[in-house]
C-alpha beads as a LAMMPS data file, in Angstrom:
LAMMPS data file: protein, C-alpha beads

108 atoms
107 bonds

1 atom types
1 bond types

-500.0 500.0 xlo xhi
-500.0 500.0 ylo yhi
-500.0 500.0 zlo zhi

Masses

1 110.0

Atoms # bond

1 1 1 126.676 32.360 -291.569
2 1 1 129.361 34.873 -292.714
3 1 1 128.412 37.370 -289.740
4 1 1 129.083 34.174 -287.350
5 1 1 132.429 33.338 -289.100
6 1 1 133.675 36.913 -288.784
7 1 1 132.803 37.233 -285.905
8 1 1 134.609 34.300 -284.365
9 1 1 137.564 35.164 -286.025
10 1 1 137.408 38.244 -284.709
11 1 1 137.119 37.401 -281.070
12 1 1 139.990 34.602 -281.463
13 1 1 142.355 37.385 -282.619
14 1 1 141.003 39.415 -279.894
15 1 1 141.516 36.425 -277.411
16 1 1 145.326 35.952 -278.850
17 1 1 146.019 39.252 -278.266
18 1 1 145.320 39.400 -274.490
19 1 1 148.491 38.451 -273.537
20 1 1 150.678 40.226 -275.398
21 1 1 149.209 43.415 -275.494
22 1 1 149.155 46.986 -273.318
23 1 1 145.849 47.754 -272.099
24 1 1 145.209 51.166 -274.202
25 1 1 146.782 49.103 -277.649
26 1 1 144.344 46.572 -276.300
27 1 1 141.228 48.726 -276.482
28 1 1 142.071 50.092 -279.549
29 1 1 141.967 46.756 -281.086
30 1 1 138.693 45.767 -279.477
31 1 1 136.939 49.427 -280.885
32 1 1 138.242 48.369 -284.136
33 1 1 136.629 44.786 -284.798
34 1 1 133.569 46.870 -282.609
35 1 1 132.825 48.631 -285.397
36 1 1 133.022 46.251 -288.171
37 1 1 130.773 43.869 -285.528
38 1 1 128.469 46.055 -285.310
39 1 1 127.512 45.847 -288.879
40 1 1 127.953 42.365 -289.092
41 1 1 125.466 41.887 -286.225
42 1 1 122.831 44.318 -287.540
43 1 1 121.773 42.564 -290.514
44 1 1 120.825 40.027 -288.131
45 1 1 119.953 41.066 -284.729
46 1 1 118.388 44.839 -286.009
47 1 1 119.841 47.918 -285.212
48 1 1 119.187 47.353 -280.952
49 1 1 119.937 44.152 -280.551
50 1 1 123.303 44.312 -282.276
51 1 1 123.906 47.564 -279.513
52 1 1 123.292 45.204 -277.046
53 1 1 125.025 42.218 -277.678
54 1 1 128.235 44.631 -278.437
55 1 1 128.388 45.774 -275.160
56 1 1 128.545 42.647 -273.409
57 1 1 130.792 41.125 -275.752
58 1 1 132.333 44.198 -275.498
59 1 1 132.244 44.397 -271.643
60 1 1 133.595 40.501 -271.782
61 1 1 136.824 41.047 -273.370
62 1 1 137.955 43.829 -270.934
63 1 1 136.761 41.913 -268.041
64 1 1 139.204 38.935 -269.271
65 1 1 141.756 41.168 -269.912
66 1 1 141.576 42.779 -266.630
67 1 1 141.173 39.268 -264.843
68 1 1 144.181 37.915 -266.717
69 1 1 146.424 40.815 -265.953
70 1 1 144.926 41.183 -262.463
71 1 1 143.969 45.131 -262.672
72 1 1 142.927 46.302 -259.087
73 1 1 141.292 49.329 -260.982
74 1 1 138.658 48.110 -263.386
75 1 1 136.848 49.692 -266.416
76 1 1 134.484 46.585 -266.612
77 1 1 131.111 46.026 -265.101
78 1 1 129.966 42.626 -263.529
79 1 1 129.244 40.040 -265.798
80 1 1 126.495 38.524 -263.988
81 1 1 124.403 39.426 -260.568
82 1 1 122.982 37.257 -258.027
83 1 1 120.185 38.076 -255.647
84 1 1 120.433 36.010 -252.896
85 1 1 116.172 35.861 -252.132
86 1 1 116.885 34.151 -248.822
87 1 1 116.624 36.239 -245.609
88 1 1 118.668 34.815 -243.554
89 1 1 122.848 34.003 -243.081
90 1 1 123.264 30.353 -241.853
91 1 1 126.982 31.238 -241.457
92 1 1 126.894 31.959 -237.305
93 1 1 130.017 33.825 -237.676
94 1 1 131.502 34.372 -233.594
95 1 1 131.690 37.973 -234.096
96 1 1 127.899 38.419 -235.884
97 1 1 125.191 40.315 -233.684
98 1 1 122.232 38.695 -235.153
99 1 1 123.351 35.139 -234.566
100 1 1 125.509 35.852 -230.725
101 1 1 123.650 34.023 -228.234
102 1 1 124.212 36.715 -225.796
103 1 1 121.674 38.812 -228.299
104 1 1 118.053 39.275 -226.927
105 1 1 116.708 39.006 -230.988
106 1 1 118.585 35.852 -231.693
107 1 1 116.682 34.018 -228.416
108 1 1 113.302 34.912 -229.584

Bonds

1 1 1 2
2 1 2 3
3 1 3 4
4 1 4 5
5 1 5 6
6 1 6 7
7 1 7 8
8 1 8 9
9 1 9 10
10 1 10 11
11 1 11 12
12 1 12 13
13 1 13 14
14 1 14 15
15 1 15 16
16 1 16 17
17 1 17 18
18 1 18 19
19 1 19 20
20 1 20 21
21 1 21 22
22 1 22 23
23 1 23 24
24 1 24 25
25 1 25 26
26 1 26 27
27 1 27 28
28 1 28 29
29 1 29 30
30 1 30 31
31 1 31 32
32 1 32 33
33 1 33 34
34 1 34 35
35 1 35 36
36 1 36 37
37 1 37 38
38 1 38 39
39 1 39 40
40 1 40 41
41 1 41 42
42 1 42 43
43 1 43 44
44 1 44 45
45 1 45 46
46 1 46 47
47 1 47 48
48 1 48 49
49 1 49 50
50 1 50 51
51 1 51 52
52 1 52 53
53 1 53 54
54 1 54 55
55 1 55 56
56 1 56 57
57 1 57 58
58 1 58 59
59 1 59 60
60 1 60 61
61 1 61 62
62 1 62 63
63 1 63 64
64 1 64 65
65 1 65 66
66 1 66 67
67 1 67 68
68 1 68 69
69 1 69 70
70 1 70 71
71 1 71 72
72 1 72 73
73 1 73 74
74 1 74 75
75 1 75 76
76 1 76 77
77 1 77 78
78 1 78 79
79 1 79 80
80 1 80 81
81 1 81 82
82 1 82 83
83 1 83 84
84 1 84 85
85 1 85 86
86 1 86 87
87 1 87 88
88 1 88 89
89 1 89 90
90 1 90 91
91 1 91 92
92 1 92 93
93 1 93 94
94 1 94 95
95 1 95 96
96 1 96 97
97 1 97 98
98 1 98 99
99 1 99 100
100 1 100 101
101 1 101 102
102 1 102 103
103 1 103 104
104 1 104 105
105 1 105 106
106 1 106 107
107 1 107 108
């Protein structure tokens, strides 16, 4: 229960510093509470799971930060991916060759 506690705290003062903070002072604080998460996390998640779940929390933080300060230029990676397992576009945009009626595939 202590690991949770800390770690909440730590993300709140994280959180409250989004705003006020430069990106690199910003980083710096996130690589600090990283490394005392890190232990925190390892008595219960093992020494690979606590890896893990840093880097997306990790990951999550800089994405915020970079959302909330609209960076065009970003250091994070996607949070999530989706794989559309359709295989086909219902859209009929005018200008699409697959879907033009003038198209000799799209008649067959």
């Amino acid at each position: 229960m202590k690991c949770r506690s800390c770690l909440n705290k730590a993300i709140r003062e994280i959180n409250q510093s989004i705003d006020n903070e430069k990106f690199e002072d910003f980083i710096v604080l996130v690589d600090k509470y990283k490394i005392k998460a890190y232990n925190w996390l390892r008595h219960e998640f093992g020494d690979s799971g606590a890896k893990i779940l840093l880097l997306k929390i990790t990951n999550l933080l800089v994405a915020k930060y970079e959302c909330i300060h609209r960076h065009t230029y970003l250091l994070s990676y996607p949070l999530a991916v989706t794989i559309d397992p359709a295989n086909g576009c219902n859209l009929y945009c005018p200008g699409c060759a697959i879907h033009n009626s003038n198209n000799p595939i799209s008649r067959s």
